[in-house]
Each structure stands twice: as structure tokens, then as C-alpha cells.
Legacy VTK file of the C-alpha trace (Angstrom):
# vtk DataFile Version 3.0
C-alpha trace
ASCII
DATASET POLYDATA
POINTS 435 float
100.377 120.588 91.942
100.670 117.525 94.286
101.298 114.273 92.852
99.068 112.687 94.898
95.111 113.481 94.907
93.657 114.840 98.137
91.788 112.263 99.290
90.002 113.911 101.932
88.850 116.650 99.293
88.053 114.287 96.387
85.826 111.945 98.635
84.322 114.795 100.610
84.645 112.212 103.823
85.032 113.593 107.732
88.402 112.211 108.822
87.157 110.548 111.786
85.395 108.435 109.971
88.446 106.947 108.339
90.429 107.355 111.712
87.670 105.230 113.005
88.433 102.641 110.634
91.564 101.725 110.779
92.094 101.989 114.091
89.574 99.089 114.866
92.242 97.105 112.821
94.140 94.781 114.708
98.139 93.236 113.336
98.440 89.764 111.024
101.178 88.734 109.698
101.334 87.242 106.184
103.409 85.830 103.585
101.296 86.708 100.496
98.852 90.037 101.272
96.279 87.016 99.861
96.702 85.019 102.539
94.622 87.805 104.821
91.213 86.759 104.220
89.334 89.556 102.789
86.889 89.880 105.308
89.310 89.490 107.802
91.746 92.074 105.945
88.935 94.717 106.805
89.832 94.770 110.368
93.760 93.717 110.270
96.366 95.666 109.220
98.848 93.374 106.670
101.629 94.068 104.519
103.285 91.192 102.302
106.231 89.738 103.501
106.336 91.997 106.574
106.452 88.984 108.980
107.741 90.707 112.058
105.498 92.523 114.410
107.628 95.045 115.321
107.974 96.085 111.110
104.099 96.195 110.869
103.994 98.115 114.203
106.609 100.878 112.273
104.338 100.819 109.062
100.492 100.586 111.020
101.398 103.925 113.480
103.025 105.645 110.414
99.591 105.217 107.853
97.406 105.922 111.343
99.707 109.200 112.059
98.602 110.032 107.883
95.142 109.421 108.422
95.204 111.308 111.445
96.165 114.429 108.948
99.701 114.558 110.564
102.022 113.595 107.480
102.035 113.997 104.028
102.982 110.890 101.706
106.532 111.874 101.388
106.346 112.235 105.530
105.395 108.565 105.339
108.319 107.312 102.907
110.933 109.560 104.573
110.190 108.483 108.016
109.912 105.022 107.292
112.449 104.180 104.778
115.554 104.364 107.455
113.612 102.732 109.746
113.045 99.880 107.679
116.084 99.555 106.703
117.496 99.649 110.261
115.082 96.263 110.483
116.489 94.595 107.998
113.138 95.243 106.004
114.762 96.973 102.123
115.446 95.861 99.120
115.571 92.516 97.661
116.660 89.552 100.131
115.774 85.520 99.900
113.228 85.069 102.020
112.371 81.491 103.414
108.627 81.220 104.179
106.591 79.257 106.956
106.633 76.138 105.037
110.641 76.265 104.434
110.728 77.442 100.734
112.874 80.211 99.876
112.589 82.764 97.180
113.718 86.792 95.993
111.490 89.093 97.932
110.997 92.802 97.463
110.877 94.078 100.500
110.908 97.705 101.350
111.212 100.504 98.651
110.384 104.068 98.279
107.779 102.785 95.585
106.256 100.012 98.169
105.441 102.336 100.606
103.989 104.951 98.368
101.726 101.569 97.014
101.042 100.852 101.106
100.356 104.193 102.153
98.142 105.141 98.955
96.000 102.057 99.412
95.799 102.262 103.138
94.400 105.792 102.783
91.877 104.736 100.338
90.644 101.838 101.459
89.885 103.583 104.933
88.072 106.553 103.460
86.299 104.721 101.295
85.235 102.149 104.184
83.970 105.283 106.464
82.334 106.655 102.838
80.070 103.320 103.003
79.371 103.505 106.281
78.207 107.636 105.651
76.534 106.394 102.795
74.460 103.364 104.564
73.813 105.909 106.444
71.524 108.455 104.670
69.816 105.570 102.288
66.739 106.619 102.581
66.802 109.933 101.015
69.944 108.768 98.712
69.433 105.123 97.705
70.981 105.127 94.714
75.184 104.797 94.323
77.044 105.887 91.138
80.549 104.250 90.674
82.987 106.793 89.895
86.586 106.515 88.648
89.264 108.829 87.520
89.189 109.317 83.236
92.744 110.001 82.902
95.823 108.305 81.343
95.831 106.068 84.480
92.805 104.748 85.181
92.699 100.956 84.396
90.392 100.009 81.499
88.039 98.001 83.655
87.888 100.769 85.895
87.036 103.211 83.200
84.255 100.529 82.217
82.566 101.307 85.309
82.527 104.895 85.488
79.245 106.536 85.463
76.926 103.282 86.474
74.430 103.332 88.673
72.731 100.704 91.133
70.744 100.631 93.916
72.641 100.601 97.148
71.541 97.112 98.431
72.409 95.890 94.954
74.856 92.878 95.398
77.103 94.757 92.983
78.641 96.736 95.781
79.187 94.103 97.775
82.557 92.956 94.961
82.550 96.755 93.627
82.714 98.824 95.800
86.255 101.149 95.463
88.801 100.361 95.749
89.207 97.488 93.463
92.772 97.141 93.686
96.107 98.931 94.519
96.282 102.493 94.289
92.746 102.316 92.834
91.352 106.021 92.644
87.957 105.226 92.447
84.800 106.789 94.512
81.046 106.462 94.895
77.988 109.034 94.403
74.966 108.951 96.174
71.907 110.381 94.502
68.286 111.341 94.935
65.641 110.236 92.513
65.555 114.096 91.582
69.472 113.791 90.796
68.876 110.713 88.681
65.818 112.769 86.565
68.327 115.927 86.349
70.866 113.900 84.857
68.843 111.296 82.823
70.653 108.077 84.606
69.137 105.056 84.820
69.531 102.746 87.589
71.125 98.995 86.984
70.154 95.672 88.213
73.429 93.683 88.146
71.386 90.270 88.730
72.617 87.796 85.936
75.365 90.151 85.411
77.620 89.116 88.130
80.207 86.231 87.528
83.286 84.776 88.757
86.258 83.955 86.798
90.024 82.544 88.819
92.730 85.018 89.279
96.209 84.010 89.367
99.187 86.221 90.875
102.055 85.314 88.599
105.216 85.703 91.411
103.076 83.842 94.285
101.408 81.431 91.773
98.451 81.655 94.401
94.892 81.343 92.838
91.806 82.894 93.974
88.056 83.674 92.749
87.458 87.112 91.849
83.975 88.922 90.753
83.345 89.641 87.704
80.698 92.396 85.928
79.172 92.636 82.817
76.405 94.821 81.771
74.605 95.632 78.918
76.536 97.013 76.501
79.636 96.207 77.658
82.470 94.156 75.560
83.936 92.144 77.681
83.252 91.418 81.487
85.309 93.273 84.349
86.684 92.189 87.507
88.628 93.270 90.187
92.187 92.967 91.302
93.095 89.791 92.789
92.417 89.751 96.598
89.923 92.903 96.448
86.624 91.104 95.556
85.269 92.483 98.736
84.019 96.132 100.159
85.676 96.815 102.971
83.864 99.274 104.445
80.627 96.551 104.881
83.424 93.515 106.001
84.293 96.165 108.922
81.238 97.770 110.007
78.325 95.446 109.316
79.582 91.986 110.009
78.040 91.611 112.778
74.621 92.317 111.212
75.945 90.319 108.421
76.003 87.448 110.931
72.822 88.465 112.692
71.086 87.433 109.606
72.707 84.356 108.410
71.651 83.451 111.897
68.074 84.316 111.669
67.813 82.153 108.420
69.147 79.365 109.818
67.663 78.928 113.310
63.799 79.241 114.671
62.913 82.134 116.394
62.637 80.042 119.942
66.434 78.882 119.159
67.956 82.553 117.528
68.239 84.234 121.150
70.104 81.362 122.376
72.203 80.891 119.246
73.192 85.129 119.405
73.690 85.237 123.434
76.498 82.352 122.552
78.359 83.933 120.717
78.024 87.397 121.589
79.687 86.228 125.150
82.412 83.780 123.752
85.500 83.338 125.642
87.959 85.325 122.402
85.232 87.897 122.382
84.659 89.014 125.718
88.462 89.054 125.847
88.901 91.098 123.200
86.465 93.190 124.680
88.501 93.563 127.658
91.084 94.735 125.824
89.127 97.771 123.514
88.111 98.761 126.998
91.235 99.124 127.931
92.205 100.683 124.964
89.934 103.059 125.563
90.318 104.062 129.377
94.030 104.305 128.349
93.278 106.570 125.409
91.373 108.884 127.589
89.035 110.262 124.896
86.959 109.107 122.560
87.947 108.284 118.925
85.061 106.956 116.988
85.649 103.505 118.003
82.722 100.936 118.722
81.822 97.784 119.781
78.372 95.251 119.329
77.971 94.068 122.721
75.069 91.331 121.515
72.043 91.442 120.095
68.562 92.288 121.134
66.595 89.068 121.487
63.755 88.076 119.161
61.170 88.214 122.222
62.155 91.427 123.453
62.001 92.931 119.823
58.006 91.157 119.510
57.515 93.015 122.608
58.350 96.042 121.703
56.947 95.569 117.863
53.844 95.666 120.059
54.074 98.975 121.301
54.761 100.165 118.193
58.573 100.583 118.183
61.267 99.058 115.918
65.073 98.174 117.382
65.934 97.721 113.320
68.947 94.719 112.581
68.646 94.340 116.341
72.409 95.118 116.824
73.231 96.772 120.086
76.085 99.212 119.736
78.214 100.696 122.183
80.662 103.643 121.369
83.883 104.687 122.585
82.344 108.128 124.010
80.396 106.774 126.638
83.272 105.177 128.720
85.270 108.361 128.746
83.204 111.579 126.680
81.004 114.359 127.881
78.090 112.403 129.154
80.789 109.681 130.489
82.117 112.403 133.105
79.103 113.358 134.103
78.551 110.194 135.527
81.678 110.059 137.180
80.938 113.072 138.927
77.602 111.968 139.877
79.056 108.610 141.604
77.181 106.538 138.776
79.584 105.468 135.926
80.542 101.994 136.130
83.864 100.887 136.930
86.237 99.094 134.155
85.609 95.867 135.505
82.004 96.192 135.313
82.305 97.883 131.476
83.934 94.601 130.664
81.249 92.341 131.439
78.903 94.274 129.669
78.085 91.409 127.198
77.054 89.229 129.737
74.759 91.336 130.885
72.822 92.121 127.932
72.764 88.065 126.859
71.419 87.675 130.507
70.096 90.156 132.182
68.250 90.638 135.968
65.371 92.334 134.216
63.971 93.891 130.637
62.224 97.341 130.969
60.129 99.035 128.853
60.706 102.972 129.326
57.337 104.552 128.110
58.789 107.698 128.667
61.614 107.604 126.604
60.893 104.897 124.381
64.116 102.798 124.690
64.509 99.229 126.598
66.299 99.074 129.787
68.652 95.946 130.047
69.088 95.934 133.939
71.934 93.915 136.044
73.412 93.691 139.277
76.249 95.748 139.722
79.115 95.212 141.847
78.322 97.795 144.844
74.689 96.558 145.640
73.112 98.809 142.939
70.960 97.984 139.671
72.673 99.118 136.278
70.909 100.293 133.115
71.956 99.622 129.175
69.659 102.067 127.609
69.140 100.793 124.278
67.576 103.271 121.655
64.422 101.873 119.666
62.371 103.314 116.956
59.020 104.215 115.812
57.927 101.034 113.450
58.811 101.758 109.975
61.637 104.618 110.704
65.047 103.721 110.479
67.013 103.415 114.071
70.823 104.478 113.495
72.688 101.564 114.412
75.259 103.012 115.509
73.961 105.301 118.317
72.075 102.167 119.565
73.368 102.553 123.176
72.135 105.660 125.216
73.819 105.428 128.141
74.589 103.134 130.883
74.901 103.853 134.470
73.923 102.524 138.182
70.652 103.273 140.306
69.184 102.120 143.241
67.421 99.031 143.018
64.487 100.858 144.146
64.116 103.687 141.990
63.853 100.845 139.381
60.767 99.759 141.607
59.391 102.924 141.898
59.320 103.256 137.789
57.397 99.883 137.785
55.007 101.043 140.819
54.195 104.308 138.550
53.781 103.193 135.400
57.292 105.109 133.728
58.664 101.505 133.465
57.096 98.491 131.633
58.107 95.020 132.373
59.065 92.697 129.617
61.090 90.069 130.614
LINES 1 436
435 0 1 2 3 4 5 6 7 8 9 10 11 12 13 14 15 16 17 18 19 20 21 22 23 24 25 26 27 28 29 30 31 32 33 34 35 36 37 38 39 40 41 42 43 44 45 46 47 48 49 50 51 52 53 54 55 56 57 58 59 60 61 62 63 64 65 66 67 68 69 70 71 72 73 74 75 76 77 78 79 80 81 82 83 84 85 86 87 88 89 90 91 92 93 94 95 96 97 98 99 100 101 102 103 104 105 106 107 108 109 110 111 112 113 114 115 116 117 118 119 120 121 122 123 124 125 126 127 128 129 130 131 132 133 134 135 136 137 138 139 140 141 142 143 144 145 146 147 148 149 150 151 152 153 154 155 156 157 158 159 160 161 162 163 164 165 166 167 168 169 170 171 172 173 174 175 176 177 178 179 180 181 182 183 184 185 186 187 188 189 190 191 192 193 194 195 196 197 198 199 200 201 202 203 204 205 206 207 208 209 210 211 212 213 214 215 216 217 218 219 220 221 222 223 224 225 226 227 228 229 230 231 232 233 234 235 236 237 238 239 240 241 242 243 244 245 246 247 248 249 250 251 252 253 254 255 256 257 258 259 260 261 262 263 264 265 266 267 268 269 270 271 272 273 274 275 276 277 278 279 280 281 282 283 284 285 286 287 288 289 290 291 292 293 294 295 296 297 298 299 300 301 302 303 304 305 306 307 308 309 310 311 312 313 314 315 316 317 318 319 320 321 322 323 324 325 326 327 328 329 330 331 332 333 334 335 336 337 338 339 340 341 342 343 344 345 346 347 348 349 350 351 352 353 354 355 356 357 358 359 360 361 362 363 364 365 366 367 368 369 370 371 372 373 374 375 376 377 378 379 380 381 382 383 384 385 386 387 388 389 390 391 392 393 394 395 396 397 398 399 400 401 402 403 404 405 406 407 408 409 410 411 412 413 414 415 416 417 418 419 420 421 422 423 424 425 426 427 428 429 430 431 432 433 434
């Protein structure tokens, strides 16, 4: 029997959603793994002490080639281990940080990079489980923790096992697996029928929730960690020190995190203005540049995606008054219509847009030439100038009000037209003006 659980079997997740993942991670390099700000952590690849890129490089492609279903866990130590120590990057050596103190470090070791590589692989499937989940809420809304009852599971994990919450219940946002290194830990979804079958009752963690420090005793760093304590528990819970967070929501929905800390804090009249901002910001339309050159380069698609803005709080009024629903409002481009299926079929119809024009897509949906209204199709047309004398077209999906819109297939398509096939739709009634 392997010594290490099948992940892909125990969580019942489709690799390329965990593929997806991590490969929207980008490199940081850290003294203490605590220094990577959670939310942060989500979509940067870390490892204590490894404060070289070209060590993190060895140990990123290595976990990526194991979530890609290429190597086993022994692959990943026996591949890396002379590697490593090639680097410099083994055993214990006195390390002098960026402030100029020096102390024993562990380093690299056959049992460090069976800790990296198990919590690597977890954290990513159980980021793309979240995402799976979030997505199929409304006929599952309800999320049952579930750990491992064996001689290893951790008392506080054990503690947990079996509750049940609601899925928007702030609970998951501290809770949600995994809670710490090589945590085991998973998450049920289930139907109001499954909850009758099985006689579970649903939790409210409200009051419940609490906060308590956490020190790590060889860094001496301090941080806040969540704490849980329902009824009929002993003593409170909490997780390990630096993973009070769910890292599947810190990667996939901070955008729509923002979007709504936004919305709360600025009037409707300011919000469009306030999103537009920083949707075109000089570090993210360059990072921008660079996914789309990640993904030209690539060739094919891999999951990956990108929130090129917002919709604005007029256009979504507008179309609230035809009856349709753009949801969070979060426009979402993926990886598959630069260079998939539908992608090609542009190319071959002299339509696609070139990189350079892909690039300054942002721009273009904070300020576009025109808003349509497709009454045909029921999506909004963001149109803009493109660079041959042509009109281009970011088909954003919408929604019948009170159905939910999948946010991530919130981009149909984009391509160029003729500026006066555009006119035509107007002229005929297929295309309703907005803005």
C-alpha cells in the first residue's frame, strides 16, 4: 500500500483544476514561510529559507511536474535532493538573514521535501475543490469538514470532523483544509436530502469564532490565528500558525473579494471610476502583458484566467432592466480563447486579435468606444477601436435575473468586425445601445 494517500482519488478533484492553481502562482522569496502573507501565499510559490530564485525555480517545476500527474512523491525527493545539494541548499548551515542575524537553518532534507511536496499537493487540490464547490452552491450549499480518524490526525483536526456549515459561513473562510502542514483534511458538499438521510444538522459558527496569538518557537515570530469552538466542544481549536486562511477563495475570488469592499465603501456614481483605476494600473496591465505572453508561448490552453475589470454599475442597471443579471460583475477572461478551439477559428477567419491588442484588453473594457446590448444573444458587447481600422467585440455573458452567471466563463469571445456591421445591428434592432 502507498505511504502516501492518493490525493486525486480521496478528493475526487479533476487535475486541471489543481494544475490551474498553482500555476497562476508566481516566485517570493522568504526567510520565515510566515513572512508570505497568506493571501498573498495563495498565488506565490514560497519555501522557508529558500532565498535564491534559481532553488525555488528547482522546487516550483518539480511540485508543478507532480501535479501535472508526472511523478510520484519519491520522483519528487529523488530528483530534487542532488539537485539541491549541488546548490548548496542540504542540511544544516548558518544562515545570515536580510537584516544581518545569523542562525542554524535546516535546509534541504529528504523529510522537507516530502513536508513541501505533500502540502503543495494539498493545498492546490483543495483550492480547485473550493472553487468546484462555489461552483455548484445552489443545489449543494451545505459543506461538511472532513478529516482523517487515524493515529495521525491532530486532535483539533479530529474535533472538526463531521461538522457542518453553510458554505458562505465565515467558518470556511479560517477552516477550510488544509489547516496546516501535511494536513489530510477534505470537504463534503451536501443536499438538504443528504443532510435528512444522515440526520446532520447544519452550524452557525457566529459567536463561535475567536482569535488567540500563535508563536513559532525557532522563528520566535507571532501571528493571529482563528480559533473555533462549538457547542459541545472542550476546548476551542485553531489552526496551524500561518494557515488561518482558505486558499482556494485568496486565489480565485479576490478580485470579487475586492469588488465588494469597494462597493461598500464608495457611491454608486464614484464605484465605476474607483474599479476602472485599478483594473488598468500600471503593475497590472503589466502583469497582464506577461500571462499573455505566457500564454501565446504555451501554445494551448491550461486553465489559466485573468479579471480584465469589472462591469460598471450603470451598465449592470441597464441591463437589470432588461431583465438580465451579470452576478459579482467580474469579467473573466480564460486562457482558451487566445490560443483554443474557438481561438483558431478566428485566426483562420482573419478576426483574432493580435498580442498587442490582447494586452490592452483592460483598457478597453474600463473605456470603451461603445456598450451594446445584444438582444439576440443576451450578452453586452464592450466595443473598441482596433489597430487595423476595425471595431472589436468583448462579449461578456449575462444572466437571466435571479440565476446564477458562472463567473468564470464570463467572457464569450472577442474578435474584430467592421465598424459597420456594428451599425447595421443598431439600424435593425439585433443591437441595443447602452452607453
Amino acid at each position: 500500500m502507498s505511504e502516501t494517500p492518493n490525493l486525486k482519488l480521496a478528493i475526487g478533484l479533476p487535475p486541471e483544476k489543481a494544475v490551474e492553481y498553482f500555476r497562476s502562482k508566481g516566485y517570493a522569496i522568504t526567510w520565515n514561510w510566515h513572512d508570505q502573507w497568506q493571501e498573498a501565499h495563495a498565488r506565490a510559490f514560497t519555501v522557508a529559507k529558500a532565498m535564491r530564485v534559481d532553488i525555488l525555480q528547482d522546487i516550483r517545476a518539480e511540485v508543478q511536474r507532480a501535479l501535472d500527474g508526472e511523478i510520484t512523491e519519491r520522483d519528487f525527493i529523488r530528483n530534487l535532493e542532488p539537485r539541491l545539494k549541488a546548490r548548496g541548499w542540504w542540511g544544516k548551515q548558518v544562515i545570515v538573514d536580510s537584516e544581518g542575524n545569523a542562525q542554524v537553518a535546516q535546509l534541504g532534507s529528504p523529510w522537507r521535501l516530502k513536508t513541501i511536496y505533500r502540502t503543495n499537493m494539498q493545498t492546490a487540490y483543495m483550492a480547485g475543490r473550493y472553487r468546484q464547490m462555489m461552483e455548484n452552491t445552489a443545489n449543494r450549499p451545505y459543506w461538511q469538514y472532513v478529516a482523517v480518524m487515524d493515529s495521525h490526525t491532530r486532535p483539533s483536526h479530529a474535533a472538526l470532523n463531521g461538522k457542518v456549515f453553510r458554505h458562505d459561513d465565515p467558518f470556511w473562510n479560517h477552516f477550510y483544509p488544509p489547516n496546516g502542514f501535511n494536513c489530510r483534511c477534505t470537504v463534503r458538499a451536501l443536499t438538504d436530502k443528504n443532510l435528512a438521510d444522515r440526520g446532520l444538522d447544519v452550524s452557525a459558527s457566529g459567536g463561535d469564532l475567536g482569535e488567540k496569538w500563535a508563536v513559532d518557537k525557532r522563528s520566535g515570530f507571532t501571528e493571529r490565528v482563528a480559533t473555533y469552538k462549538g457547542p459541545g466542544m472542550r476546548r476551542a481549536v485553531a489552526t496551524d500558525l500561518g494557515f488561518d486562511y482558505n486558499a482556494g477563495k485568496a486565489a480565485s475570488w479576490t478580485d470579487t473579494a475586492f469588488r465588494e469592499k469597494a462597493a461598500a465603501l464608495f457611491p454608486e456614481r464614484q464605484l465605476g471610476l474607483v474599479l476602472a483605476s485599478v483594473a488598468t494600473a500600471a503593475p497590472r496591465m503589466a502583469a497582464f502583458g506577461v500571462w499573455v505572453d505566457e500564454v501565446f508561448a504555451a501554445g494551448r490552453s491550461s486553465g489559466r484566467e485573468w479579471v480584465l475589470g469589472w462591469v460598471a454599475p450603470a451598465d449592470a442597471a441597464a441591463l437589470a432592466k432588461r431583465g438580465e443579471s451579470i452576478g459579482d460583475g467580474s469579467v473573466v477572461l480564460a486562457d482558451r480563447l487566445l490560443v483554443g478551439a474557438k481561438a483558431e477559428r478566428h485566426v483562420t477567419a482573419g478576426d483574432a486579435l493580435t498580442a498587442e491588442e490582447w494586452k490592452v484588453l483592460p483598457l478597453h473594457l474600463a473605456d470603451p468606444e461603445a456598450v451594446l446590448f445584444d438582444t439576440h444573444n443576451r450578452t453586452l458587447l464592450y466595443v473598441f477601436a482596433a489597430n487595423d481600422g476595425r471595431r472589436g467585440k468583448i462579449v461578456v455573458a449575462a444572466g437571466r435575473a435571479g440565476k446564477k452567471r458562472d463567473p468564470h466563463e464570463s467572457v464569450r469571445t472577442v474578435f474584430k468586425v467592421p465598424a459597420l456591421d456594428l451599425e447595421a445591428g443598431l439600424k435593425g434592432g439585433v443591437y441595443e445601445k447602452i452607453r
